[in-house]
N, C-alpha and C positions, 0 to 999 in steps of 0.2 A: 434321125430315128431316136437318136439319145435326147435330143433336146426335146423332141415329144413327150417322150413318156417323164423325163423332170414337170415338165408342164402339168402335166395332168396328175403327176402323182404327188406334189405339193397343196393343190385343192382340197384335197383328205385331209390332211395336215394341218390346214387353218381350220378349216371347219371344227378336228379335233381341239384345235388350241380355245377356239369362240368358244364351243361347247361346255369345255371343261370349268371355261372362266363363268360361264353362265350359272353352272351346278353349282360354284365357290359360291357365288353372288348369292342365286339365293339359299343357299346353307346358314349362309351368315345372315340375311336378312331375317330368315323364319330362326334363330335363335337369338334375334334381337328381337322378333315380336314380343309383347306381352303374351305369358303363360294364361289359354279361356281356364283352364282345371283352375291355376292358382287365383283370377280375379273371381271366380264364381263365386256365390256366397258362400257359407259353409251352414250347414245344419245347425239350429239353435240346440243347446245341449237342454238336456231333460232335468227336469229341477230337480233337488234332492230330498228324495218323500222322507228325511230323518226325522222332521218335527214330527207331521204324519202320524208316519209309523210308531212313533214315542210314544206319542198320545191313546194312540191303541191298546198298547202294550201294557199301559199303565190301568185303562180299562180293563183289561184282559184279567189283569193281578187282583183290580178289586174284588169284580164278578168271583174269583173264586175265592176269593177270600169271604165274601157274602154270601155263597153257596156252603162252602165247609163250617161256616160260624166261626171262625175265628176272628171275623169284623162282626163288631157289634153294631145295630144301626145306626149308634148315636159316632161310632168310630168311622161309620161309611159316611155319612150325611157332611162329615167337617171335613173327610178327603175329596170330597167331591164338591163341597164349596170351593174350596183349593182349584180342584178342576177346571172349574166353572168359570173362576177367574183368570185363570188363563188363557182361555179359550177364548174369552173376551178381552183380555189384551191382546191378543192374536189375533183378531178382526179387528181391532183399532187398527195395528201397526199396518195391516194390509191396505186398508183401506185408505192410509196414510199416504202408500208406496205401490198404486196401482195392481195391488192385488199381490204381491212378495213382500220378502222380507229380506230385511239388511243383513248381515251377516252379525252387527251387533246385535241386532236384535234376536235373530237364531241363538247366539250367545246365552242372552240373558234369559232366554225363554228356558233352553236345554237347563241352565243353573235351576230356573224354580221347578224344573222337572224332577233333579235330582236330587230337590228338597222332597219334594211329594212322593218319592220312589221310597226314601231312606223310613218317610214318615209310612209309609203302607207296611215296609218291611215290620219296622216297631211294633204296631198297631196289631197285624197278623201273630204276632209271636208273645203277645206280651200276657198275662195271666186273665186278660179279660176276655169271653167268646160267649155265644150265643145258645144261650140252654134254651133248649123246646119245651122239654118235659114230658112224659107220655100221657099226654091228655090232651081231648080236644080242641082245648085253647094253646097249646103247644103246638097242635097239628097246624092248626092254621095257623099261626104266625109262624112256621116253617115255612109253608107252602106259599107266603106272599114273599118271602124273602127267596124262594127258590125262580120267583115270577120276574120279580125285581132283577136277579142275577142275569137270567136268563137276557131280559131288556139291554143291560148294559153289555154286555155278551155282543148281544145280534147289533146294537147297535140304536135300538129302538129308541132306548133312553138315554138323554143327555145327560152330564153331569149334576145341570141343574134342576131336572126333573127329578133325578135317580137323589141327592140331595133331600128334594124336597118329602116325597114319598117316605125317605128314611127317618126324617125328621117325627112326620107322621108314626112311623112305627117304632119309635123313640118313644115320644108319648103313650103309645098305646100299653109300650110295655112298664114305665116308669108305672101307668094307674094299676097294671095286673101286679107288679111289686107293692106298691101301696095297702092295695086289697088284700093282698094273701097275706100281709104282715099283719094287720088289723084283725084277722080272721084264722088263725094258728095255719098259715101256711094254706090254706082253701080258697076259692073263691062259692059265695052262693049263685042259688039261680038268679038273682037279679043282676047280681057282677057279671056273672057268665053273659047274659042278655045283652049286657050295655059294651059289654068287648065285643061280641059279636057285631053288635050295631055299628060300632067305629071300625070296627072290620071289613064288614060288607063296604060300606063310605069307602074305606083304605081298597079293596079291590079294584070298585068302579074308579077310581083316580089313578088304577096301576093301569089298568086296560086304556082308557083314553088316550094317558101320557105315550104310552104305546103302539099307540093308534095312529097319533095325529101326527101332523106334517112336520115336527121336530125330531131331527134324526141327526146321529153321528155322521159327521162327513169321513167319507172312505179314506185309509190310511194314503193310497196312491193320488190326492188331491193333489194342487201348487202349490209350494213351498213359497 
């Protein structure tokens, strides 16, 4: 009767012993697997919109500096050639580098930015700003330099449009200087006429530039 029940109650007992050794086994097998979490790939990280955003911002500074008058257009037209050429070193470099940029070249890019920034600061502050005058030739050449702001603002106009435009209105206003000095400070009706006419020209080239399929690319592009 005793040797029965050793018999049959040592079967429990292996089995427990098998069992346990089986759990050990594969414990240690599945922490000898490869980690699936660790081989996965991991998410490409998001580029860094700094150039981007720089380039906006420095937008952002001229627009009101052209809306308050304290950029003159001949002041806007040489910041934004500056622009202009950066912008276009910056599609070289990408284009170079599959659509990024190197980290030196972020470098050297942010350095001419912080040329352009120091020079808007200057520019803004310095004893030269944009007098209207209250008169109808005043009026308008406010009101294309609030069109222009507004362009570079939204995004409409590029550097090198925004540039070009000013340049234009550079001119326009060197001949209204010219005139009034020739003329104790007046212009006649035929001066008034021919500013007008270069005007109206200077309008239609602000609306197109505006218009057309050349546009700031958004500060959240690839870096």
């Amino acid at each position: 009767m005793n040797v029965t029940f050793l018999k049959w109650s040592t079967v429990p007992l292996a089995l427990l012993i098998s069992t346990a050794g089986a759990i050990t086994l594969t414990a240690q097998d599945q922490s000898a697997a490869p980690s699936s979490a660790a081989s996965a790939p991991q998410p490409e990280k998001k580029a860094d919109p700094s150039i981007a955003q720089r380039k906006e911002n420095q937008q952002d500074r001229i627009a009101n500096g052209v809306k308050s008058g304290q950029l003159t257009p001949g002041e806007t037209a040489n910041l934004e050639k500056k622009e202009a050429a950066i912008n276009k070193e910056t599609r070289t470099d990408r284009a170079a580098n599959s659509g990024k940029l190197t980290t030196a070249e972020k470098t050297r890019i942010n350095q001419q930015q912080n040329h352009v920034s120091k020079q808007i600061a200057q520019d803004k502050h310095n004893a030269n700003t944009a007098h209207y005058g209250n008169n109808a030739v005043g009026q308008r050449r406010e009101n294309q330099q609030d069109r222009i702001a507004q362009g570079v603002k939204s995004g409409q106009l590029t550097p090198r449009e925004t540039a070009k435009l000013e340049k234009q209105q550079q001119g326009i206003n060197k001949q209204v200087a010219t005139d009034r000095k020739a003329n104790g400070g007046r212009l006649n009706a035929s001066e008034k006429r021919q500013i007008n006419k270069e005007q109206n020209q200077a309008s239609r080239n602000i609306y197109r530039k505006k218009h057309n399929a050349a546009t700031q690319p958004a500060a959240q592009s690839k870096q």
